[in-house]
ChimeraX commands (.cxc) that place a marker at each C-alpha (Angstrom):
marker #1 position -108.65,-3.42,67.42 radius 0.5
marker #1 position -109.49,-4.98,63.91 radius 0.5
marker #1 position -106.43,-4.70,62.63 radius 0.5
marker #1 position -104.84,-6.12,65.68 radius 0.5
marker #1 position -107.14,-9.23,65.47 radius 0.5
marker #1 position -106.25,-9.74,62.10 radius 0.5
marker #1 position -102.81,-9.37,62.55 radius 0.5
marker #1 position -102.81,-12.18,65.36 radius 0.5
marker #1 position -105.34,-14.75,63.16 radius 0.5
marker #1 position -102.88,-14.05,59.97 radius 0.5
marker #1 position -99.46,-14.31,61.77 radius 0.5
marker #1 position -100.32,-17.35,63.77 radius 0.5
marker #1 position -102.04,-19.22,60.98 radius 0.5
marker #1 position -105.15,-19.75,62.09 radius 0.5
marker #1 position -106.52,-17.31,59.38 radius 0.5
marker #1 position -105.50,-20.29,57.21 radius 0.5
marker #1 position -107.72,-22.56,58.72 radius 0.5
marker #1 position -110.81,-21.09,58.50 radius 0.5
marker #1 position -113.05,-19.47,56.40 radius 0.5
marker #1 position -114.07,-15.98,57.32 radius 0.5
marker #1 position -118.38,-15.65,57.47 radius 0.5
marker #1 position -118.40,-12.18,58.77 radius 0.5
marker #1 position -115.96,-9.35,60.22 radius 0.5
marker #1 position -117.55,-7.93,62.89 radius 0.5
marker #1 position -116.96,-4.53,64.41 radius 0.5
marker #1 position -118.67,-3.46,67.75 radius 0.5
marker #1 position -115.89,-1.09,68.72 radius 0.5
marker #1 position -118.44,1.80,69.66 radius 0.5
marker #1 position -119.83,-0.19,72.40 radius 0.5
marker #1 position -119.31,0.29,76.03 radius 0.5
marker #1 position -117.23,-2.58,75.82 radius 0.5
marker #1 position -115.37,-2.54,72.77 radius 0.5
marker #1 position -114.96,-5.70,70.74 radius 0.5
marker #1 position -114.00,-7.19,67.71 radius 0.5
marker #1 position -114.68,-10.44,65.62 radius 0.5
marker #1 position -114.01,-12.59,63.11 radius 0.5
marker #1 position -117.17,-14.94,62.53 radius 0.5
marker #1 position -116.29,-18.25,61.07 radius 0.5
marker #1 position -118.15,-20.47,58.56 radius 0.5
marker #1 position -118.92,-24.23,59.59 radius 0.5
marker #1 position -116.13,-26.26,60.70 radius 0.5
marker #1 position -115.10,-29.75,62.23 radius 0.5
marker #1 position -113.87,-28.44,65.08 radius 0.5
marker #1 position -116.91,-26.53,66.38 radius 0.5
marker #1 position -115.57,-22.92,66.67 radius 0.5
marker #1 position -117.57,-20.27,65.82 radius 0.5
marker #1 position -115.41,-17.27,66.46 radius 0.5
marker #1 position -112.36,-15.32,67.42 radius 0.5
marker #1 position -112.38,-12.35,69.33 radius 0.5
marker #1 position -110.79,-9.66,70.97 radius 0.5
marker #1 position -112.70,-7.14,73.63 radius 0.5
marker #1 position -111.04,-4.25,74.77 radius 0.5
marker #1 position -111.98,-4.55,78.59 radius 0.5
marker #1 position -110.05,-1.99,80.22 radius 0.5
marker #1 position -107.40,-2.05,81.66 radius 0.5
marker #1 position -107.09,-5.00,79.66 radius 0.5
marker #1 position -107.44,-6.82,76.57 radius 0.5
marker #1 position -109.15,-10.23,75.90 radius 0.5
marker #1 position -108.80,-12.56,73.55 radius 0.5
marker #1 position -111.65,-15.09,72.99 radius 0.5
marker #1 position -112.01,-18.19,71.41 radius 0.5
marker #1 position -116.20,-18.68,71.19 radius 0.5
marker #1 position -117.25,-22.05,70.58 radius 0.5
marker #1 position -120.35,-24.41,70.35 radius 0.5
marker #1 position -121.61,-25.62,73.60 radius 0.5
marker #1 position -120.78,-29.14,72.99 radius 0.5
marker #1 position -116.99,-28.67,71.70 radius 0.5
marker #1 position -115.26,-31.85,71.65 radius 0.5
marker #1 position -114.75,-32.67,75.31 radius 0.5
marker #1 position -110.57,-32.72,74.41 radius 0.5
marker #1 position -110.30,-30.04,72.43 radius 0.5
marker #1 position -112.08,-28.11,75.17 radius 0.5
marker #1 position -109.89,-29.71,77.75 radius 0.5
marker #1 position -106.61,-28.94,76.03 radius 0.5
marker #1 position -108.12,-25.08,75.31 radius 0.5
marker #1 position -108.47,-24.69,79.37 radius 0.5
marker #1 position -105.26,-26.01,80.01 radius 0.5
marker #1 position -103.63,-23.16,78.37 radius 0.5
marker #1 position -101.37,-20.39,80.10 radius 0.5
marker #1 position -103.56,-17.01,80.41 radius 0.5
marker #1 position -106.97,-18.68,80.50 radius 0.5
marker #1 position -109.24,-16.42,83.04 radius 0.5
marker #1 position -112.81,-17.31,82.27 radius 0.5
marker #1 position -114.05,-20.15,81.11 radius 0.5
marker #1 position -118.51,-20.16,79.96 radius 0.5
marker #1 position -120.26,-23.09,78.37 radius 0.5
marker #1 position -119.39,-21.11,75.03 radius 0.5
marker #1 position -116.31,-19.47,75.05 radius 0.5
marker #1 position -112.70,-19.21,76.49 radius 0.5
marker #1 position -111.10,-16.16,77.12 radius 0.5
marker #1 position -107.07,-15.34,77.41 radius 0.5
marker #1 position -105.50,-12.72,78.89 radius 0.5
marker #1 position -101.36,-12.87,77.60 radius 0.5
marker #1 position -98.68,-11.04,76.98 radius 0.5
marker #1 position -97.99,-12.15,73.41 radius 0.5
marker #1 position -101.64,-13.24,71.71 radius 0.5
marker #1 position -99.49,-14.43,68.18 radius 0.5
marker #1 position -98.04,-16.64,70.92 radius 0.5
marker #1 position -101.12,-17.88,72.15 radius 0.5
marker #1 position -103.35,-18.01,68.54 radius 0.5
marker #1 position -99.69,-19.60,67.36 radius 0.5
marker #1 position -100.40,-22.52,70.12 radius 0.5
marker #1 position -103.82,-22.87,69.14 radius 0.5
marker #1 position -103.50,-23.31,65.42 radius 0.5
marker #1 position -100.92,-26.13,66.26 radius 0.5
marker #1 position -103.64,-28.19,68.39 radius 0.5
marker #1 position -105.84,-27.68,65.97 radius 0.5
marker #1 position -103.49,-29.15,62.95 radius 0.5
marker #1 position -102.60,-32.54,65.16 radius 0.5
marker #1 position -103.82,-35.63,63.43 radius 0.5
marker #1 position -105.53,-36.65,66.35 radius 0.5
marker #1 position -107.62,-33.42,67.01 radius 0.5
marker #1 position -108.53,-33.46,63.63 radius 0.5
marker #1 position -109.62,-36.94,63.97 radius 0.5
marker #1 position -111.61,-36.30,67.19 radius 0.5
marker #1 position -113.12,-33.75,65.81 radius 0.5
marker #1 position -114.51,-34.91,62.90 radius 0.5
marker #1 position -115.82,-38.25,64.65 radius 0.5
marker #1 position -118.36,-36.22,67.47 radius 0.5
marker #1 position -120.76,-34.83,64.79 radius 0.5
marker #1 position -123.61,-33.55,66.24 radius 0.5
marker #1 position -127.07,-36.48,64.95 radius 0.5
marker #1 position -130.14,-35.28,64.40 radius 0.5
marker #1 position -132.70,-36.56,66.72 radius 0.5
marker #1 position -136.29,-35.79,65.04 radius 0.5
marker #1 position -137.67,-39.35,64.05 radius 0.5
marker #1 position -137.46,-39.07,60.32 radius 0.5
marker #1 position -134.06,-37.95,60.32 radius 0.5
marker #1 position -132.70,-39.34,63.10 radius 0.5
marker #1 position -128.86,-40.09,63.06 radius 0.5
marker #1 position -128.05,-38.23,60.34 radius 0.5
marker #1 position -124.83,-36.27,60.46 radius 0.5
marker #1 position -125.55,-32.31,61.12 radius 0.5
marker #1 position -123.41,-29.47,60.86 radius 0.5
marker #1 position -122.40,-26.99,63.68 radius 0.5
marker #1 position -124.66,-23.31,62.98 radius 0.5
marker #1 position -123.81,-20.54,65.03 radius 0.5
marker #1 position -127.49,-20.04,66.48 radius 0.5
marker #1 position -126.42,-17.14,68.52 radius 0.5
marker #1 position -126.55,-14.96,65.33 radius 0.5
marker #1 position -129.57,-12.95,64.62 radius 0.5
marker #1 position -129.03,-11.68,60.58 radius 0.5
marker #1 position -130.80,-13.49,58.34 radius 0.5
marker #1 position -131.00,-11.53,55.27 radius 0.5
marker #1 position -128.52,-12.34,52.63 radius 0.5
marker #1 position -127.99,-15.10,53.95 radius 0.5
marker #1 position -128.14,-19.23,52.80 radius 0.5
marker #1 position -128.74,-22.54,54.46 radius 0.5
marker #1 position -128.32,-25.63,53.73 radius 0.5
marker #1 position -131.34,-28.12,54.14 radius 0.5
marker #1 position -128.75,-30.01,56.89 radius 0.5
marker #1 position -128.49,-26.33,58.23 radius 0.5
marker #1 position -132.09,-25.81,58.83 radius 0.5
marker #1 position -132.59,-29.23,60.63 radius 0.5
marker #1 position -129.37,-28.47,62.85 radius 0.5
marker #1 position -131.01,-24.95,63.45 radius 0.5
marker #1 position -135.04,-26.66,64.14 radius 0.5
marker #1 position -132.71,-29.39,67.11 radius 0.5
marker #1 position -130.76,-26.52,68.71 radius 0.5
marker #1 position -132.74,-26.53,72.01 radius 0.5
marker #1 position -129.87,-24.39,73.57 radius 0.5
marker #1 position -130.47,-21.44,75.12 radius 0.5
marker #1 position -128.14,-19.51,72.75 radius 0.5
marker #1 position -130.55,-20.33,69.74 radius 0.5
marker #1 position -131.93,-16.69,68.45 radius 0.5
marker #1 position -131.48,-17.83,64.85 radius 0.5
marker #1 position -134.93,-20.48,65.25 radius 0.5
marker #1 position -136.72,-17.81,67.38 radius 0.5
marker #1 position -135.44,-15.34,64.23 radius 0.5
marker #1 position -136.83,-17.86,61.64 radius 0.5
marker #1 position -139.87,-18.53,63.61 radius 0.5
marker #1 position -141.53,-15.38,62.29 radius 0.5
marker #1 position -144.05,-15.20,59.35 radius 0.5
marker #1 position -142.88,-14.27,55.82 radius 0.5
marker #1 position -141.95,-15.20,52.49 radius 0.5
marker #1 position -139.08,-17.15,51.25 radius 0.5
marker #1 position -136.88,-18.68,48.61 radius 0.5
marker #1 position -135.64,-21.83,48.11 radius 0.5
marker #1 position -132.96,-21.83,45.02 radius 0.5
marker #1 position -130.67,-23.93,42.95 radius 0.5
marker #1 position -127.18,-23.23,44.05 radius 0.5
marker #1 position -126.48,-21.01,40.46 radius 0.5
marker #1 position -130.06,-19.13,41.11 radius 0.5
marker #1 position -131.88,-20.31,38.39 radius 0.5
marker #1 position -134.10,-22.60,39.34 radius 0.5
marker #1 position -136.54,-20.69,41.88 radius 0.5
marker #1 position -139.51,-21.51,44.31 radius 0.5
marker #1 position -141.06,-18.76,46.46 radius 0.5
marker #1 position -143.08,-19.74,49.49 radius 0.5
marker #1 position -144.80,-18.09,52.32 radius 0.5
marker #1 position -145.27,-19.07,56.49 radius 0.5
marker #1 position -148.36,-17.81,57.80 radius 0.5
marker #1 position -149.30,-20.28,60.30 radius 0.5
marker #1 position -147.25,-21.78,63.65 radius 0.5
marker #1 position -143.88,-22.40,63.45 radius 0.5
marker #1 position -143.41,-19.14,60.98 radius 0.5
marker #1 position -140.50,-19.87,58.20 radius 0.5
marker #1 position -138.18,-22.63,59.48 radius 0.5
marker #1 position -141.34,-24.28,60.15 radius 0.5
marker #1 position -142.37,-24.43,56.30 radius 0.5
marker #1 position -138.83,-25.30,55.66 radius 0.5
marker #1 position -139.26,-28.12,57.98 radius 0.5
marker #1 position -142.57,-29.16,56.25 radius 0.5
marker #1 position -140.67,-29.31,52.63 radius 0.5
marker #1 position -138.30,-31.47,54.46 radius 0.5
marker #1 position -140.69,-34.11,56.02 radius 0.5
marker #1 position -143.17,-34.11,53.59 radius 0.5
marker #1 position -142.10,-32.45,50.38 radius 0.5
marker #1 position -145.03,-30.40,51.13 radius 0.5
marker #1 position -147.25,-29.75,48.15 radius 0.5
marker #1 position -145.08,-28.32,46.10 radius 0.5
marker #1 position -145.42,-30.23,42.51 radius 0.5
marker #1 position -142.59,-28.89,40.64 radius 0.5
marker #1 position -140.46,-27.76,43.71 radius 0.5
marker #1 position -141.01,-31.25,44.56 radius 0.5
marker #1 position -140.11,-33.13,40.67 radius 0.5
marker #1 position -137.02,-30.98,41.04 radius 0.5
marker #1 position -135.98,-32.42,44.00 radius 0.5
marker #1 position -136.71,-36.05,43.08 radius 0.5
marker #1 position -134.14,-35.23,40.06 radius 0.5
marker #1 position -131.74,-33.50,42.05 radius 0.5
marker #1 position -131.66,-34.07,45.48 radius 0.5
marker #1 position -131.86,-31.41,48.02 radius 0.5
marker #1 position -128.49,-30.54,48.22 radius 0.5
marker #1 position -128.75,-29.05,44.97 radius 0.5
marker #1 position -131.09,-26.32,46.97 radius 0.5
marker #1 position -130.34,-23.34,49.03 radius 0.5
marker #1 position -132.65,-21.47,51.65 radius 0.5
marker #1 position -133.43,-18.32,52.01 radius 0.5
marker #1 position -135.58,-15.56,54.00 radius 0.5
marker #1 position -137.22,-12.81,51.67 radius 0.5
marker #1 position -138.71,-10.61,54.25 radius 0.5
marker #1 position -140.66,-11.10,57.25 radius 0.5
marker #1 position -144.51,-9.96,57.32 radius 0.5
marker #1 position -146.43,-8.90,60.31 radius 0.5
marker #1 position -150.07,-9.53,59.11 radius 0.5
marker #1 position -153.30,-11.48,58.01 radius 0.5
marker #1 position -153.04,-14.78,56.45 radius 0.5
marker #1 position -154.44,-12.71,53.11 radius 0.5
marker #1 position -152.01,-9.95,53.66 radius 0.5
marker #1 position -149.10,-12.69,53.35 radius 0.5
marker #1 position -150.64,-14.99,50.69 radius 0.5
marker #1 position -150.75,-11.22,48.08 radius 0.5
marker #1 position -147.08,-10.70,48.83 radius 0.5
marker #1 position -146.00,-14.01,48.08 radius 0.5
marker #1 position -148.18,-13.64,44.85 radius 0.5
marker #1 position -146.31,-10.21,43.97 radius 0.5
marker #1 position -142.75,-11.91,44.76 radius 0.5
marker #1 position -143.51,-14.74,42.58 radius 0.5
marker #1 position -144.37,-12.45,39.98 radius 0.5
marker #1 position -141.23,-10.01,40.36 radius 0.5
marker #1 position -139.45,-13.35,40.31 radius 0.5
marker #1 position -141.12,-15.01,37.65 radius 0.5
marker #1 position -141.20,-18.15,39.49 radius 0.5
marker #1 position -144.46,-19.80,38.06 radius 0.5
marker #1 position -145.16,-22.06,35.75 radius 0.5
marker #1 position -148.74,-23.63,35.14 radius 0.5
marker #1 position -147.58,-25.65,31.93 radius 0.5
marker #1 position -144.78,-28.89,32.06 radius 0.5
marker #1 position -142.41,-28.47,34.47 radius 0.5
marker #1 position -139.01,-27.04,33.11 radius 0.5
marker #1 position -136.83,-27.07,35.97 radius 0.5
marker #1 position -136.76,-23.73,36.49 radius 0.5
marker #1 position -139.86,-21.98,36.97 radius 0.5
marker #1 position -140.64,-24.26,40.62 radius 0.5
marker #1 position -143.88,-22.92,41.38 radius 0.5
marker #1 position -146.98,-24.65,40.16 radius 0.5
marker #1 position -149.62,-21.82,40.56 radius 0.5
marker link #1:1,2 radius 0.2
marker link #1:2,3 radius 0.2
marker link #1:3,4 radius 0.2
marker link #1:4,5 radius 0.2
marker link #1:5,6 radius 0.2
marker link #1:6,7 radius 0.2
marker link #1:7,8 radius 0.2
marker link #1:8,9 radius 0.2
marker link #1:9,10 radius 0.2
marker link #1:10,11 radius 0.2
marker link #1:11,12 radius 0.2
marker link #1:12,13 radius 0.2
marker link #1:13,14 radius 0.2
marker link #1:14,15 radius 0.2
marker link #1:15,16 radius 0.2
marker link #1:16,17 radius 0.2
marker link #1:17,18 radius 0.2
marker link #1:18,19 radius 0.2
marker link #1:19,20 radius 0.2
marker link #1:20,21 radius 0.2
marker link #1:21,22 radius 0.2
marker link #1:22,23 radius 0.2
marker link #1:23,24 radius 0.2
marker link #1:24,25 radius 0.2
marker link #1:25,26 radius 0.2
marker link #1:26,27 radius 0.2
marker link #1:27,28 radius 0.2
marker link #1:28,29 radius 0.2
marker link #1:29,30 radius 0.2
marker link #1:30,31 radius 0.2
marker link #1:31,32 radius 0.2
marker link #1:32,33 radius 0.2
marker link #1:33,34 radius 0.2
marker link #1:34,35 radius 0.2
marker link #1:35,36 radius 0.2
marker link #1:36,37 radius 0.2
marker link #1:37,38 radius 0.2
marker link #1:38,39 radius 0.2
marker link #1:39,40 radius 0.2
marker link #1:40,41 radius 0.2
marker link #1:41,42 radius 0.2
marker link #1:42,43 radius 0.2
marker link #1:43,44 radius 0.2
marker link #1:44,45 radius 0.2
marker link #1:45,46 radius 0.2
marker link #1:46,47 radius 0.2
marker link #1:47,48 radius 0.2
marker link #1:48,49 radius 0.2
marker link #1:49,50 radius 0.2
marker link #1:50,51 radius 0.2
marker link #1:51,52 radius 0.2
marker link #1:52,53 radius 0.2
marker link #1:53,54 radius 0.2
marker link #1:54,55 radius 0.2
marker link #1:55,56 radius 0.2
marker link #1:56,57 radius 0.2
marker link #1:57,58 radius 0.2
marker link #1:58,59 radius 0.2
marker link #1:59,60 radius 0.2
marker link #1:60,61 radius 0.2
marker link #1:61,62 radius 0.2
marker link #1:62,63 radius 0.2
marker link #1:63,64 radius 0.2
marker link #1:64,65 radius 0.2
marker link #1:65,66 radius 0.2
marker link #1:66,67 radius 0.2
marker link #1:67,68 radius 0.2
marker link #1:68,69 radius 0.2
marker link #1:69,70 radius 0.2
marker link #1:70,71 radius 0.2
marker link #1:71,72 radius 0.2
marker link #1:72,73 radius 0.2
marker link #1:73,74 radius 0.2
marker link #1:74,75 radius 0.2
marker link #1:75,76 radius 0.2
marker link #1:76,77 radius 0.2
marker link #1:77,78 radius 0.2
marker link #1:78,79 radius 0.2
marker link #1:79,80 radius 0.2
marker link #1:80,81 radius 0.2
marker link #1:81,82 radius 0.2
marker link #1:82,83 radius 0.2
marker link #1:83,84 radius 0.2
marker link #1:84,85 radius 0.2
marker link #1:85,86 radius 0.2
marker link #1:86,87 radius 0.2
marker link #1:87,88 radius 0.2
marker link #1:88,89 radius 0.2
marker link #1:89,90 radius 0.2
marker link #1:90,91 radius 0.2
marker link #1:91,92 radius 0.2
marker link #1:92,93 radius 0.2
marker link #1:93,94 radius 0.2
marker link #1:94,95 radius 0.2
marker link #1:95,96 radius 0.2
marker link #1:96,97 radius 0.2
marker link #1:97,98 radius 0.2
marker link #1:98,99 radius 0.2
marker link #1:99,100 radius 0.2
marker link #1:100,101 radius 0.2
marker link #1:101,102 radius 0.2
marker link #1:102,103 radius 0.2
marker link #1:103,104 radius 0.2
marker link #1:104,105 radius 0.2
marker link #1:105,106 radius 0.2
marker link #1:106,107 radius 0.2
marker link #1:107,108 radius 0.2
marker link #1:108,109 radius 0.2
marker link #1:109,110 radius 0.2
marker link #1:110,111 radius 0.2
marker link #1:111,112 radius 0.2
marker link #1:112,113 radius 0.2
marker link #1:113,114 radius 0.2
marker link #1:114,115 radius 0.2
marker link #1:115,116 radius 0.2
marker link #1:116,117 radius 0.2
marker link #1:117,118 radius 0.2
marker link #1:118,119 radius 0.2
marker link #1:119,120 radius 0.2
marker link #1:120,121 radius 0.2
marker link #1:121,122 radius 0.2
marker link #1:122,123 radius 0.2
marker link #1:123,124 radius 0.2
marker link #1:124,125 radius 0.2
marker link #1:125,126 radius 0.2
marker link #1:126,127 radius 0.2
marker link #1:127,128 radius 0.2
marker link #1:128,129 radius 0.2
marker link #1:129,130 radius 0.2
marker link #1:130,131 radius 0.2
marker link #1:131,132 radius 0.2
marker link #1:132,133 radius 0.2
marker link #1:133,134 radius 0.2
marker link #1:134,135 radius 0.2
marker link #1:135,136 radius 0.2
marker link #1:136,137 radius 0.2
marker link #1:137,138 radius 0.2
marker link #1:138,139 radius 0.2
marker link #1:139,140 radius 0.2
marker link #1:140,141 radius 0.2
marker link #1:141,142 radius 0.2
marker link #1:142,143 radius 0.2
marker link #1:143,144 radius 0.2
marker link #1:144,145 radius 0.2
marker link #1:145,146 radius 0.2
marker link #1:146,147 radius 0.2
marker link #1:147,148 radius 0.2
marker link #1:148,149 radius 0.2
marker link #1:149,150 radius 0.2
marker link #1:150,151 radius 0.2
marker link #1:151,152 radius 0.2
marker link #1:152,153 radius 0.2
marker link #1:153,154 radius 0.2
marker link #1:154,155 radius 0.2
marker link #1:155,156 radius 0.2
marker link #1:156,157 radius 0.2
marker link #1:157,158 radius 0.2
marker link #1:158,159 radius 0.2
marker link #1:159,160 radius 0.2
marker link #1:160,161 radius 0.2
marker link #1:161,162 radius 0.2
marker link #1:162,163 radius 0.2
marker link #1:163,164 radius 0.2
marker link #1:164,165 radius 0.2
marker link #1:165,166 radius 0.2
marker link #1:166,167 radius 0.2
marker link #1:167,168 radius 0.2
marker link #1:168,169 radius 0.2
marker link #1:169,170 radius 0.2
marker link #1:170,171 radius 0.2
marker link #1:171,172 radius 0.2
marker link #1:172,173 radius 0.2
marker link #1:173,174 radius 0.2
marker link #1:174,175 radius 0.2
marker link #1:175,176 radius 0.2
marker link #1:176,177 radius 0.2
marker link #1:177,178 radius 0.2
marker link #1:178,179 radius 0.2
marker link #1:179,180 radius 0.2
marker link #1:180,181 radius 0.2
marker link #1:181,182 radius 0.2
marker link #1:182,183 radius 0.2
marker link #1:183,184 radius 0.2
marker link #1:184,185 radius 0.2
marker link #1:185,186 radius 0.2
marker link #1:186,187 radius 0.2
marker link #1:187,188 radius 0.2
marker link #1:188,189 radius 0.2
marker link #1:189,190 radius 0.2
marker link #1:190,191 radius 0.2
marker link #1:191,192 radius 0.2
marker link #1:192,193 radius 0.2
marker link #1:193,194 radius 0.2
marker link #1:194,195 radius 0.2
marker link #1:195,196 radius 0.2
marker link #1:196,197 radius 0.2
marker link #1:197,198 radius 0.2
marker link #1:198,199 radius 0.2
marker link #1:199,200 radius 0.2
marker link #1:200,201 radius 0.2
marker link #1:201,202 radius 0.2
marker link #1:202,203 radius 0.2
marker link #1:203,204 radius 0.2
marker link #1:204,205 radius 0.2
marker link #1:205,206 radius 0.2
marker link #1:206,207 radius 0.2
marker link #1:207,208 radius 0.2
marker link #1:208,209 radius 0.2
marker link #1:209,210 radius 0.2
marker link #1:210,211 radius 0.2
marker link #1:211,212 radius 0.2
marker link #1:212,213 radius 0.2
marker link #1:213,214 radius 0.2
marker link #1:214,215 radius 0.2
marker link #1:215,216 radius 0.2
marker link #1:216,217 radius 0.2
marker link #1:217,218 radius 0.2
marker link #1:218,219 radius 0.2
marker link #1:219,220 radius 0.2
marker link #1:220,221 radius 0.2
marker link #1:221,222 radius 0.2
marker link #1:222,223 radius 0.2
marker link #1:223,224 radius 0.2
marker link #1:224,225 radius 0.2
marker link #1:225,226 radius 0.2
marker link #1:226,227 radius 0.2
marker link #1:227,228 radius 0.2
marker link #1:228,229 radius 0.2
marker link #1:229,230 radius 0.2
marker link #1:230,231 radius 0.2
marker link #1:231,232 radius 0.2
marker link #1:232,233 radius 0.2
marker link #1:233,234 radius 0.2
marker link #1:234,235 radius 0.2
marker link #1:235,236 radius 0.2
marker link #1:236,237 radius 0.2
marker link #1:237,238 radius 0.2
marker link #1:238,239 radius 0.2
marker link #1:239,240 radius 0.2
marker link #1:240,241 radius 0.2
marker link #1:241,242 radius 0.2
marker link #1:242,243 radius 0.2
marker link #1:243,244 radius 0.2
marker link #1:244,245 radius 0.2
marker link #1:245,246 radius 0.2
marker link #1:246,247 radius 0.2
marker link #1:247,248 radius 0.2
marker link #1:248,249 radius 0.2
marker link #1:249,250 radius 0.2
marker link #1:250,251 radius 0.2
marker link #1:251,252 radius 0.2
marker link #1:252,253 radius 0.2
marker link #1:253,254 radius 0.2
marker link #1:254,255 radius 0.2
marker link #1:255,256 radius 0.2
marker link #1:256,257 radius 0.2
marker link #1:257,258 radius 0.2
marker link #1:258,259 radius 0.2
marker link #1:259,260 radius 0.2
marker link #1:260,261 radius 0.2
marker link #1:261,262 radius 0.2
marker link #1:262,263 radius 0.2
marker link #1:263,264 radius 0.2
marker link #1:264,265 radius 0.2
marker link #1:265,266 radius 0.2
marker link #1:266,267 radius 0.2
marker link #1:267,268 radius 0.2
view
């Protein structure tokens, strides 16, 4: 099935058009499926997929819930289409290069392009409110290894959709990292009150929380400069989490009591 998939995303083009977050392989499920997970992108898809429900094959196109009402429109309109969900399409054809062939062609119009990038999803929370977010696919559960933006952390703290496992994920107590972009420069932190990790994140973001050199650094250079990301997550006593983050920020060497050097980012 995964080589199928990628046969239809490469042969069609629209392999071209994206780039690839994770290959995922779920063929030893009862119902066998495939994807390819897709980074961030203007036109709100999150996935491609192909599930292996017998005596027929599907191929899905899994999207945010609010997909540009045309793009959506035009995706419905297409030959095959047999269910339609607030978050995905799915095809059932003869020829899928066909079909993926079709779809890489809407999505390479001047006007879909332009349609898409204009319906940005805005924050809403007061102190951020209007700015420009990016689409995150919520519905994913892995954290580890993995970065966010600080736009990416507000767009995950808004998502009030049902589909949003990522903030109930990040919700949890723990200890985390936020790094320069080349890993040198280093903060660790740790959530041990309500709202668990993307709650502290949130708190850096409103407030620059109480961070002294974490905070110099970003008054130089600007939070985009900064990457987020979870260390582990900690089931225990505010004590219990406070020594961990103590042992990660000396495994890390991420303290500095003296002048701040841009690198070392915690203060004590």
């Amino acid at each position: 099935m995964f080589n199928l998939l990628e046969s239809i995303l490469v042969s069609s083009g629209l392999a071209s058009l994206f780039e690839i977050k994770k290959r995922e392989d779920n063929t030893l499920e009862a119902t066998p499926w495939v994807a390819y997970r897709l980074k961030t992108n203007i036109y709100k898809i999150r996935s491609f997929e192909l599930w292996n429900a017998e005596p027929n094959t599907i191929f899905r196109v899994y999207h945010a819930p609010d997909l540009n009402e045309g793009l959506k429109t035009i995706f419905e309109s297409l030959p095959g289409v047999v269910k339609i969900k607030s978050y995905y399409i799915d095809y059932q054809v003869a020829d899928f290069v066909q079909l993926a062939t079709t779809i890489a062609e809407i999505l390479t119009s001047d006007e879909v392009i332009k349609e898409s990038k204009a319906t940005s999803r805005l924050a809403h929370t007061s102190k951020f409110e209007g700015l420009k977010l990016p689409d995150v696919d919520t519905s994913m559960e892995d954290v580890f290894g993995q970065t966010f933006s600080w736009k990416e952390v507000i767009a995950i703290w808004e998502d009030k959709t049902e589909e949003n496992k990522l903030k109930k994920v990040l919700s949890q107590n723990g200890i985390y990292i936020q790094r320069s972009i080349d890993g040198t420069s280093r903060y660790i932190g740790s959530a041990y009150g309500s709202g668990g990790i993307i709650g502290r994140w949130m708190a850096h973001l409103e407030f620059l929380g109480n961070a002294h050199h974490l905070n110099l650094y970003v008054l130089e250079n600007g939070y985009d400069s900064l990457l987020f990301s979870v260390i582990e997550f900690i089931e225990g006593t505010d004590s219990e989490i406070i020594q961990k983050e103590s042992l990660w920020k000396k495994t890390l060497g991420t303290v500095n009591r003296g002048p701040y050097n841009e690198i070392q980012l915690n203060k004590n």
